[in-house]
DSSP file (Angstrom, degrees, kcal/mol; ACC not computed):
  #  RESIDUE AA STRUCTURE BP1 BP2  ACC     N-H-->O    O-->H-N    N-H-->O    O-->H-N    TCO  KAPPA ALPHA  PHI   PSI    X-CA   Y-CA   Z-CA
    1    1 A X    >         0   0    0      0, 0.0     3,-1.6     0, 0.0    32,-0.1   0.000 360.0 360.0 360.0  57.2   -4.6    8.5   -6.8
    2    2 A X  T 3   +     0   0    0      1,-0.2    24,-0.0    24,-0.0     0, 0.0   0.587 360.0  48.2 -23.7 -32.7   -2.5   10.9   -5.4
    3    3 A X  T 3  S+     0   0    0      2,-0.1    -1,-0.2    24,-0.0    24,-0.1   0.570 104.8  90.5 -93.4 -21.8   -5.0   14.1   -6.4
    4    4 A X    <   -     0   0    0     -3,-1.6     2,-0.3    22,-0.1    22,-0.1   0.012  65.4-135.0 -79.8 174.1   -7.9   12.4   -5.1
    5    5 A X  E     -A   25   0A   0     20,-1.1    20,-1.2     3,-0.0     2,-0.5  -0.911  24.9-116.6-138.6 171.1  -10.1   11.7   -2.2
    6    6 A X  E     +A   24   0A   0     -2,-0.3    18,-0.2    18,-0.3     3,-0.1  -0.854  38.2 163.8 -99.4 116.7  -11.8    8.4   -0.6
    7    7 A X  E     +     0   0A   0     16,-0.8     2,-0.4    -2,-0.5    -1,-0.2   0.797  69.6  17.4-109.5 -28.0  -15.4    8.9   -0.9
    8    8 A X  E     +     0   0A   0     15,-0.2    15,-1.2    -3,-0.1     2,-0.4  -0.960  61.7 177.1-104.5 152.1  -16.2    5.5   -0.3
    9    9 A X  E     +A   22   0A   0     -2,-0.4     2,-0.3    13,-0.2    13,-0.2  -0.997  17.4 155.8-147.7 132.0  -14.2    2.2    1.4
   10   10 A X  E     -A   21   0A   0     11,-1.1    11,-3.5    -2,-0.4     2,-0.7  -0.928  36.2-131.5-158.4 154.4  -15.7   -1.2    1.9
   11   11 A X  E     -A   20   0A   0      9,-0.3     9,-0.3    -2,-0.3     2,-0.3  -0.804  30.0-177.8-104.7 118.1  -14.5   -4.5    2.1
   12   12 A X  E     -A   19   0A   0      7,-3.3     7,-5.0    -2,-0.7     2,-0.7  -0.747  35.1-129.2-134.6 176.3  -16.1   -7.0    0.0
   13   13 A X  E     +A   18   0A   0     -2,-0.3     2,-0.3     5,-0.2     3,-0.3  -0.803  40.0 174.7-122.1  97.7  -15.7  -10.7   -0.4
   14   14 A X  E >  S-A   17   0A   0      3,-1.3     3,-5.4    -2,-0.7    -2,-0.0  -0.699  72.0 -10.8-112.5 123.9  -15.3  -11.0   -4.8
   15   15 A X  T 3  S-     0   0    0      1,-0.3    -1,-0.2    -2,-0.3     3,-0.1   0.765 130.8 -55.5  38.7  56.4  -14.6  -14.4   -6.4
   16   16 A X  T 3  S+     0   0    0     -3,-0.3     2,-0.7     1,-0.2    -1,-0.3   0.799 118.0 110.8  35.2  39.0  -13.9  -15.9   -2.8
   17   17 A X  E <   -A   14   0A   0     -3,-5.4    -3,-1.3     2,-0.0     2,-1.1  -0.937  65.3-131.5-125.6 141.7  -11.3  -13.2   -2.2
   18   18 A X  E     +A   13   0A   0     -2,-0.7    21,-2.0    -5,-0.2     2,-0.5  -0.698  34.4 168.3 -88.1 118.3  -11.5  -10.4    0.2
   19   19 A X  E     -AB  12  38A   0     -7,-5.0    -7,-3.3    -2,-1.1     2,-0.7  -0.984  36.0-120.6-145.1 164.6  -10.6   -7.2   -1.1
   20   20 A X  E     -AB  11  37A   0     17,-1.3    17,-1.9    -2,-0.5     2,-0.4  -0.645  28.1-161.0 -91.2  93.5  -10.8   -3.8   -0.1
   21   21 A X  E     +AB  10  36A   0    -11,-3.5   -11,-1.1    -2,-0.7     2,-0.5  -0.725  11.1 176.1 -89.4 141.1  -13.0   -1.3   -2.5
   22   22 A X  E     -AB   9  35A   0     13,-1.6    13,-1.3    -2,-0.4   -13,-0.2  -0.827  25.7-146.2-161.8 128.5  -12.7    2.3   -2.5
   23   23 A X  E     -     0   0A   0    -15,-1.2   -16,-0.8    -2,-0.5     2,-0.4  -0.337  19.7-164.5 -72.3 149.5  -14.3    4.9   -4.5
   24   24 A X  E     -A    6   0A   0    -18,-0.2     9,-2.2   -17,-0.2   -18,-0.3  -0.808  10.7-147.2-152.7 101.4  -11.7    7.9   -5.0
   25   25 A X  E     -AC   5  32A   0    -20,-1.2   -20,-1.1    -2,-0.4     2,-0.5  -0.239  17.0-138.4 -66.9 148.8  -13.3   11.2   -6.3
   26   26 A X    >   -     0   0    0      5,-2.0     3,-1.7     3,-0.3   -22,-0.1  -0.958  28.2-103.6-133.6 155.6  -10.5   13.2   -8.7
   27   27 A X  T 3  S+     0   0    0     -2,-0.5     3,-0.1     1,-0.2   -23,-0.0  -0.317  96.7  19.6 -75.7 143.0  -10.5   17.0   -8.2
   28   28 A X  T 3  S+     0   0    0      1,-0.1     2,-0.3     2,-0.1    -1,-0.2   0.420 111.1  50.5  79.3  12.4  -12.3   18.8  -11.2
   29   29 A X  S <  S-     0   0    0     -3,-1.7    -3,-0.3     2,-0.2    -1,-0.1  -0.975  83.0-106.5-156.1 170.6  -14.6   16.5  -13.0
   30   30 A X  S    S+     0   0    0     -2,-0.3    -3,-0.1    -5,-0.1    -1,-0.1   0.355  74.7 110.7 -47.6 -23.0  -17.4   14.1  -11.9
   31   31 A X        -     0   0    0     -5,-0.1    -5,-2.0    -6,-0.1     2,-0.3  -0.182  54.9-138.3 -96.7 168.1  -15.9   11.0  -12.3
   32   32 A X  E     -CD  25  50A   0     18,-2.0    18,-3.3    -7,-0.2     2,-0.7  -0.955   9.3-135.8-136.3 131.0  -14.7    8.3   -9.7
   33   33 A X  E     - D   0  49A   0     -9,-2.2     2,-0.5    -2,-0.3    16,-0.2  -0.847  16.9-155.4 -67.9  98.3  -11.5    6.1   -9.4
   34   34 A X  E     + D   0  48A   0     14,-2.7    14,-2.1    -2,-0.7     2,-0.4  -0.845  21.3 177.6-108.4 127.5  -12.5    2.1   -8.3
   35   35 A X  E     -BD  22  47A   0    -13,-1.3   -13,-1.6    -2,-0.5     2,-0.7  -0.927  11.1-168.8-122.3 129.4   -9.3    0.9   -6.7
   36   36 A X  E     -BD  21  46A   0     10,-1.3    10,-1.3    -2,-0.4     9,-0.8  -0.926   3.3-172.7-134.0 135.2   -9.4   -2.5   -5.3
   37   37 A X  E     -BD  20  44A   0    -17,-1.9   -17,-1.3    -2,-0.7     2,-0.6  -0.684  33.0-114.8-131.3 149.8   -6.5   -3.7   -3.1
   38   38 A X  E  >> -BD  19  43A   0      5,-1.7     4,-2.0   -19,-0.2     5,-0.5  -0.857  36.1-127.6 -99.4 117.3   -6.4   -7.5   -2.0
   39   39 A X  T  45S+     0   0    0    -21,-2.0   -20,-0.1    -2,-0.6    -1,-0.1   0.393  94.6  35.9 -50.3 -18.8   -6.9   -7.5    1.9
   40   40 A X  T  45S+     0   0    0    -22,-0.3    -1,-0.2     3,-0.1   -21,-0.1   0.671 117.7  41.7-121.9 -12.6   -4.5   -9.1    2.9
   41   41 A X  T  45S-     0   0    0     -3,-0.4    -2,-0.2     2,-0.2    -4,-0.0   0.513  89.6-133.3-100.4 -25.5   -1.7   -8.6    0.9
   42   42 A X  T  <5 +     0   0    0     -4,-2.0     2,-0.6     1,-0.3    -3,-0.2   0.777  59.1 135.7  92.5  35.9   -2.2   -5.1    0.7
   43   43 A X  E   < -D   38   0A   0     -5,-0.5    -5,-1.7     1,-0.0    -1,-0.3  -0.932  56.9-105.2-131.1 151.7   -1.6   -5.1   -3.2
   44   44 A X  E     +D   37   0A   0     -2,-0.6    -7,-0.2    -7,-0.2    -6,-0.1   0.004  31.6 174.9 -56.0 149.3   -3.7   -3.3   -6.3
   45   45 A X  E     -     0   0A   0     -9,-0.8     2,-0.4     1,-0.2    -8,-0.2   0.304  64.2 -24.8-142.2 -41.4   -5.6   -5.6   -8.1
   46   46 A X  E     -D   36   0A   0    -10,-1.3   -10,-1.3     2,-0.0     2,-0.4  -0.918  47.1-153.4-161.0 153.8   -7.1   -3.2  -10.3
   47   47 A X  E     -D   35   0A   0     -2,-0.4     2,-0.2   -12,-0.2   -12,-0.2  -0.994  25.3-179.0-130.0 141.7   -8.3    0.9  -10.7
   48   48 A X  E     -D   34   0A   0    -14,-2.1   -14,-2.7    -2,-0.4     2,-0.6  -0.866  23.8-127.4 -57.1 113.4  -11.2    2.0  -13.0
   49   49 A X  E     -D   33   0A   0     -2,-0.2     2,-0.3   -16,-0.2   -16,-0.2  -0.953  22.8-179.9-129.8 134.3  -13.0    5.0  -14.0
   50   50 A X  E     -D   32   0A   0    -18,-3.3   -18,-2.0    -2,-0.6    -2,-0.0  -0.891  12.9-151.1-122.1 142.1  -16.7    5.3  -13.8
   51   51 A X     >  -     0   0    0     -2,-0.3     4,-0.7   -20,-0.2    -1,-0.1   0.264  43.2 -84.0 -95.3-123.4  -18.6    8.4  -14.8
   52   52 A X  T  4 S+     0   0    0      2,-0.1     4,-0.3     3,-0.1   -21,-0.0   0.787 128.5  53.9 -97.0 -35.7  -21.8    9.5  -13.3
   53   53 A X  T >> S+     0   0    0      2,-0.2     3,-2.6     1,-0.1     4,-0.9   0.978 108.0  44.5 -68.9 -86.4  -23.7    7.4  -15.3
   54   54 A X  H 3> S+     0   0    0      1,-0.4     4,-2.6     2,-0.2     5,-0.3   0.688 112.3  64.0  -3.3 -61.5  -21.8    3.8  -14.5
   55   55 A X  H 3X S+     0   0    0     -4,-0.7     4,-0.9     1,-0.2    -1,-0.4   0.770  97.8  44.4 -75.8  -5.5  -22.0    5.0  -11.2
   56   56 A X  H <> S+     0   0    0     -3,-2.6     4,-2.9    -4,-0.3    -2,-0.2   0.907 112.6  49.5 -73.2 -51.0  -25.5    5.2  -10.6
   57   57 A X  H >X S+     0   0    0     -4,-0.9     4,-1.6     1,-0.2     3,-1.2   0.995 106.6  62.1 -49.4 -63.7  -26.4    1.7  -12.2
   58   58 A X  H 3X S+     0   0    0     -4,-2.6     4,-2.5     1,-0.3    -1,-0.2   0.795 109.4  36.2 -26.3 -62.8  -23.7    0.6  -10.1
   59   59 A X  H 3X S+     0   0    0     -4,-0.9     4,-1.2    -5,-0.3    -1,-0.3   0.868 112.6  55.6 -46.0 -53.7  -25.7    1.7   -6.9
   60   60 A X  H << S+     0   0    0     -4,-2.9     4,-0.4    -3,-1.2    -1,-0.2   0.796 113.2  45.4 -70.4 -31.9  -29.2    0.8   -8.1
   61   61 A X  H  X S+     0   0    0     -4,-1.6     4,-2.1     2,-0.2    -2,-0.2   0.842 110.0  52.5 -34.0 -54.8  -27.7   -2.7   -8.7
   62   62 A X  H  < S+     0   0    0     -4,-2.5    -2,-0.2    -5,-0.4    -3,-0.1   0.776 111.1  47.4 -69.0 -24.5  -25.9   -2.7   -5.2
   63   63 A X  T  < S+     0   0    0     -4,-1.2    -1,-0.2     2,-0.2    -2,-0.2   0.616 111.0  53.4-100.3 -30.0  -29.5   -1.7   -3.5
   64   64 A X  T  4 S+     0   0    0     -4,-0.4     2,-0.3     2,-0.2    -2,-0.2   0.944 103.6  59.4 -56.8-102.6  -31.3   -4.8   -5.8
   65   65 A X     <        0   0    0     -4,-2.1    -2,-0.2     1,-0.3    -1,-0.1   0.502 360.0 360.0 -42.9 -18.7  -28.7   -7.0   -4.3
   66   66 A X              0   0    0     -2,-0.3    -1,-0.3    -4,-0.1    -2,-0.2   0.529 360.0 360.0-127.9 360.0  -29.8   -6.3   -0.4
């Protein structure tokens, strides 16, 4: 995401793998890039686009979970 910014990075441990999450805001709309890089290998595993909505559940889930 070259046009972007990191608004969030955390490292989480998905399907017994570690990998690396990071929310990546893109300049002129609302929406978020989720990029998730394998932690040790340093390689994409997959990018996303979440709107406002998506990201909210997401959150209210994540906040359930702990």
């Amino acid at each position: 995401m070259p046009s972007g910014w990191i608004k969030s990075a955390e490292i989480e441990n998905e399907k017994g793998h570690l990998i690396w999450s990071f929310d990546i805001l893109k300049p002129g709309t609302r929406n978020i890039a989720e990029v998730l890089v394998n932690a040790k290998t340093g390689s994409i595993l997959s990018i996303s686009k979440e709107n406002p909505a998506l990201q909210a559940a997401e959150e209210k889930a994540d906040k359930l979970k702990y």
